[in-house]
N, C-alpha and C positions, 0 to 999 in steps of 0.2 A: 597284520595291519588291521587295525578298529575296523572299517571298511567292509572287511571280506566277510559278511555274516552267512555266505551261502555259495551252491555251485548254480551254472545257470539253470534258469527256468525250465529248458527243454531236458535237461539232465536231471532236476528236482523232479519233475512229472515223471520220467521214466523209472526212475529208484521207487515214488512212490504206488507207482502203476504196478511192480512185481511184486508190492508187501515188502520190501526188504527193509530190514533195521535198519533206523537214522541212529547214527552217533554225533552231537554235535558239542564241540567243545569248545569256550570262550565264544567270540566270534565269530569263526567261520568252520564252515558246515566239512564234516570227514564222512561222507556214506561208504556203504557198503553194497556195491551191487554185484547180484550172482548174473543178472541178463542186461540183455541193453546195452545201451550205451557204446553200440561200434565205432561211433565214430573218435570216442576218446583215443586220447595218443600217446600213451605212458611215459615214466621216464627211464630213459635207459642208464642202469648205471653199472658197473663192472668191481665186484670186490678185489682189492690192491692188498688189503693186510687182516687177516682174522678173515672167523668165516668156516675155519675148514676143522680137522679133526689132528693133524699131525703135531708130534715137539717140536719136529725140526723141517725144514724146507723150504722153498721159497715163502712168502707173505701170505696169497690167497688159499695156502695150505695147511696154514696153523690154526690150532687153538687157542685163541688168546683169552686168559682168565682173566677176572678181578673186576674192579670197579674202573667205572671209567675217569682219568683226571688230568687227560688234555691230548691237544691236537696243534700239530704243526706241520709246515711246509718249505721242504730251500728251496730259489729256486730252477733247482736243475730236476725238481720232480724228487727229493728226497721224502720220505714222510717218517715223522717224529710221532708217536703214540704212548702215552703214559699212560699205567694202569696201578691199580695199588693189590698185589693180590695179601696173602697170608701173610708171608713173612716180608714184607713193604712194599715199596713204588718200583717201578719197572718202567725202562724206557724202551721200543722198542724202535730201529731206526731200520726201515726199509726202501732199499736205493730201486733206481728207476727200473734197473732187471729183476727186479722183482727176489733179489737177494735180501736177506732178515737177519739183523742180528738182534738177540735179546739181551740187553744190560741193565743190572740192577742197580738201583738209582741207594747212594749213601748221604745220609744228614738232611732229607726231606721226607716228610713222610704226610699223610691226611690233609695233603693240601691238591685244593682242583683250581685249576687256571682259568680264571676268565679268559685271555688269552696267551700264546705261547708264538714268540719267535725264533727262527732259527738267525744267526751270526754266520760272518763268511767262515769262521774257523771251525763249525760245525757244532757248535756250543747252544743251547736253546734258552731264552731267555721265558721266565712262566710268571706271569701274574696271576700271585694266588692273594691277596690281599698284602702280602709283601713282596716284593722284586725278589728271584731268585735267578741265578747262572748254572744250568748243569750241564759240565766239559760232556763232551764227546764221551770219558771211559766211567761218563754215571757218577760225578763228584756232584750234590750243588751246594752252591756256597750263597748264601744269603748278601746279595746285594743292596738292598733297603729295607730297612725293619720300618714296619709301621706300627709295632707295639711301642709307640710313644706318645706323646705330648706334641702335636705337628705347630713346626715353627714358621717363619714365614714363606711359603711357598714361593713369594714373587721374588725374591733377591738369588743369586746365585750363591752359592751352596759346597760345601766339599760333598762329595757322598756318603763320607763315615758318617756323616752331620744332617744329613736331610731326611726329614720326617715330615708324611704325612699321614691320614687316616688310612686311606687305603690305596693299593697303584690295580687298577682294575685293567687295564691296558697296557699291550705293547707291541711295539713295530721295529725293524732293523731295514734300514734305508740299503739300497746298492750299496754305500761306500762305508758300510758296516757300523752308522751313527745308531744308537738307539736312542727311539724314544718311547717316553711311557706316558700312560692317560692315569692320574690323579685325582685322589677326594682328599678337601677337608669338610668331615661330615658329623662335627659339633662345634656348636657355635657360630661361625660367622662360615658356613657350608657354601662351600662352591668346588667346581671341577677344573680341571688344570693339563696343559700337559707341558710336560717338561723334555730336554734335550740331555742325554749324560753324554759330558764333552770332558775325555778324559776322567780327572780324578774330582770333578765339579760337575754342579746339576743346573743347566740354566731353565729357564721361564722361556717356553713358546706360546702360549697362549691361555686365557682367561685371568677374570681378576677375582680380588673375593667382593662381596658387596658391602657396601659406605652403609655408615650407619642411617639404618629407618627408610634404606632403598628398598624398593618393590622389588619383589622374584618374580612378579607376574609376567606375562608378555607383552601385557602392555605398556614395559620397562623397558625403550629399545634397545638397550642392552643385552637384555634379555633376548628379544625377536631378532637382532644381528646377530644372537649367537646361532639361530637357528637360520634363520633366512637374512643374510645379511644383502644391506644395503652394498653398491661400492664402494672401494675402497676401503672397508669397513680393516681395523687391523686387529688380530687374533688377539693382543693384550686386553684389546679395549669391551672385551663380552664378558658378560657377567652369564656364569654356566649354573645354574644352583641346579639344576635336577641332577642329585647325586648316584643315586640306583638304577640310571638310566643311562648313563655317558662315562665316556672315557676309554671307548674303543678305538683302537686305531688301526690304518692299514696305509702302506707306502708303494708309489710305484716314482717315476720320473716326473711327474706333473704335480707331484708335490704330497701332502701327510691330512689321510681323510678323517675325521674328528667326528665319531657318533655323541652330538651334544643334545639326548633327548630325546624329543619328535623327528629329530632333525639327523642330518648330515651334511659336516662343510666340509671343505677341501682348502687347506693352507700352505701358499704357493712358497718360492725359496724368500719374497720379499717381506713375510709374513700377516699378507693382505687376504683377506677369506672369501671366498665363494660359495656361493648356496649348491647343491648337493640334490638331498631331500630336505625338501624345503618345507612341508605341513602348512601349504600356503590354503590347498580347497579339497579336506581329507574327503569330501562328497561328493567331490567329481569323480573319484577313483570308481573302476569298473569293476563287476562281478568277475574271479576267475574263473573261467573253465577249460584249462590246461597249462601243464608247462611252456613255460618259455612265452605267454599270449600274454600280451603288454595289457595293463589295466587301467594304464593312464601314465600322467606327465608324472618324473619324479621328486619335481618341485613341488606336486600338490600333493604326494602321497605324506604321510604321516605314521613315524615306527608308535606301534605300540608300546604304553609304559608298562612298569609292574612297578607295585606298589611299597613293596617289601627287599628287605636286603636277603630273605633267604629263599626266596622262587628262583626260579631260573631265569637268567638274565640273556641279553642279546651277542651277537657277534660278528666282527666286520672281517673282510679281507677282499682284495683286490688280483686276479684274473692279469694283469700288467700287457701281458704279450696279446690281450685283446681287448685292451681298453672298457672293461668290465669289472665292477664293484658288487660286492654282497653282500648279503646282509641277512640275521636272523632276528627274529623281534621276540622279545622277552614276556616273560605270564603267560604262555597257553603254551603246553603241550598237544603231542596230538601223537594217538599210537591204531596201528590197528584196530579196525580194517580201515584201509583209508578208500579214499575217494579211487574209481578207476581210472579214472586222466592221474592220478598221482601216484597212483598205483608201480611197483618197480619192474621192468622188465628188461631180458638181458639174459643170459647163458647161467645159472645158479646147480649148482652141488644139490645132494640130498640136506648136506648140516647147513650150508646157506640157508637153504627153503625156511628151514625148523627157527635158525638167527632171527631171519623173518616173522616169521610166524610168531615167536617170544618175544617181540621188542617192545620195549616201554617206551613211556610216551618222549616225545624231542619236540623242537622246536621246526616254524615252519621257515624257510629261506628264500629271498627274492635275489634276483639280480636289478641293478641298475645300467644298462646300455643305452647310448645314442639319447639319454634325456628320459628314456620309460623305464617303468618299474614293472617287472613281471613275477609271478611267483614260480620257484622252480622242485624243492621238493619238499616232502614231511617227515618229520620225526628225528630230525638231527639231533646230535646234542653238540657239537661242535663242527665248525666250519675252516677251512685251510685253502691253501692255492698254492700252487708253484708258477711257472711265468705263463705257463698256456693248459693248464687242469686246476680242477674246483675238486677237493675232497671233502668229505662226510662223513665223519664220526658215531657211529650207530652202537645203540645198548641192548641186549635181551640179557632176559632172566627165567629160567626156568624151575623154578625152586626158592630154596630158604632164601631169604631176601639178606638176610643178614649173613651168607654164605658168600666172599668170594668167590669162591668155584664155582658159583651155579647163575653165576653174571660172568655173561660174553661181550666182546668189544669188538668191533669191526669198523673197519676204514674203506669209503665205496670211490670211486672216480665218477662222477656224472660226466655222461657223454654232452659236451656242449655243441648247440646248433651250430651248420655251418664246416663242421670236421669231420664228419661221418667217412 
């Protein structure tokens, strides 16, 4: 979040009172403190998958190689991990006993998912700039090609037939409907998301924009898509921030829509609700810790990026505790991090080292009860199942250019409240 340029005052004094290095990256402020600072409260989180040193064995006792290329969640606590090492993609599915199976993924290869949902039949759906389906024994089958000519988004669709620029998002509802978050991103550029109902693709919300309209916000089309008035209906917004939106996440209260700065929520009548709203990003308060609320989450504001090849953001939903998350796009942040953000929790000797080698991720908030809190750093992907938040973490120790020598690991954050 734009907002977070620092940790608090009495924590900046302390870091700078011992000499220790400041690392500050984009935004907001990552220290490094060797003293001080007791009263910080870390975050506890527990490694679930990668992490450890073996071929074989449960989850938190493998080695997982390769590159990282997505993160998913069922939600009975299953966790879905793609990696791409040597000889291609790998999917790796480990159930709630902490049972592992490794399956190598056929006919996808050098694609990273914005995001990845799991289906009831155990099939994981990956937005990698196209739609792809991979079964359960590692098949994917390319469900939407976006290597085309995008035709009209708003009308209903077969699927062999539906093209657009890009599908950056996707969600699978309880009753196993997907949907996906949509660009057309030349020409008349706007974001979309759409519903596949059967062997057709309908239009759930956005429009593209009328010729010589404004994108600004001060287009209320624009500002409904972000902070919508009542009654406001999902058709009727004009989404053009394309490298910013198109994220999405489902629980029972309906389908949350990262449009931007913003996040709405579109209920089954297809009426939208303001979320994060980027109404007073300057009300927003200094973090200094997990879970410590920084303000309303109507006035916080996700940060953009600028570019289609930075790191972008990612949503998912908490369901069984009415908790939304979220990562914000352009700024990584790696080692040493802050010690209020600092990891702590029960860690192996090859944990420690994961740690110690990890490149830079993204930072994650939650959204509860109306506040926005920040909860950890360096993610590169986020998941949930109905009552756990997972965290997709990267290190490298070596040739960069080496799968082998990139590690991938999957953490549980301990959420307030469950202890």
């Amino acid at each position: 979040m734009s907002v977070l340029s620092s940790l608090s005052r009495r924590r900046r004094r302390t870091v700078l009172g011992v000499g220790t290095a400041i690392l500050v990256i984009g935004g907001f402020g990552i220290y490094s403190a060797t003293s001080g600072d007791d009263d910080a409260s870390p975050i506890d989180v527990e490694f679930v998958l990668g992490g450890g040193t073996a071929a074989t064995g449960k989850g938190d006792q493998l080695a997982v190689r390769g590159y990282f290329r997505g993160l998913a969640a069922a939600p009975d606590g299953t966790v879905y991990l793609f990696t791409e090492e040597k000889n291609g993609m790998t999917m790796w599915r480990r159930e709630k006993s902490g049972a592992t199976k490794r399956i190598p993924v056929s006919g996808m290869n050098r694609s990273t998912a914005q995001q990845a949902a799991v289906a009831p039949d155990g099939s994981v759906y990956f937005a990698a700039d196209d739609l792809w389906k991979v079964s359960p024994d590692g098949k994917a089958v390319r469900v939407i090609d976006a290597f085309c000519k995008p035709n009209h988004p708003t009308r209903t669709t077969p699927v062999s037939d539906f093209c657009v620029g890009q599908v950056t998002g996707v969600a699978v509802a309880d009753n196993g409907v997907v949907y996906i978050g949509d660009q057309v991103n030349r020409g008349r550029q706007s974001s979309y998301v759409h519903m596949i109902d059967g062997d057709t693709v309908k239009l759930v919300a956005g429009r593209p924009p009328k010729d010589g309209e404004s994108t600004n916000r001060s287009n209320p089309s624009v500002r409904n898509g972000i902070a919508p008035l009542s009654d406001t209906k999902a058709r009727d917004v004009l989404v053009p921030e394309i490298w910013n939106s198109g994220w999405l996440a489902s629980d029972e209260r309906g389908l949350y829509w990262r449009t931007g700065a913003g996040i709405v929520r579109i209920n089954n009548e297809g009426v939208l609700s303001s979320f994060v709203g980027a109404k007073s990003p300057d009300a927003m308060r200094q973090p200094d810790g997990p879970f410590n609320s920084i303000g309303r989450a109507l006035d916080a504001s996700i940060a953009r990026n600028a570019t289609s090849s930075a790191p972008r953001g990612d949503l998912t939903v908490v369901s069984g505790r009415g908790e939304v998350y979220y990562s914000e796009a352009g700024k990584e942040y790696a080692p040493p991090f802050a010690r209020a953000f600092r990891w702590a929790g029960s860690k192996t000797t090859s944990q420690e080292k994961l740690e110690k080698d990890l490149v830079g991720g993204k930072i994650v908030y939650r959204v509860a009860q109306g506040k926005v809190s920040p909860v950890i750093v360096g993610a590169q992907s986020i998941a949930a199942s109905t009552d756990a938040l997972y965290v997709a973490v990267q290190s490298n120790d070596g040739d960069k250019g080496n799968p082998e020598k990139w590690s991938t690991a999957v953490l549980q954050v301990q959420l307030p409240g469950r202890r």
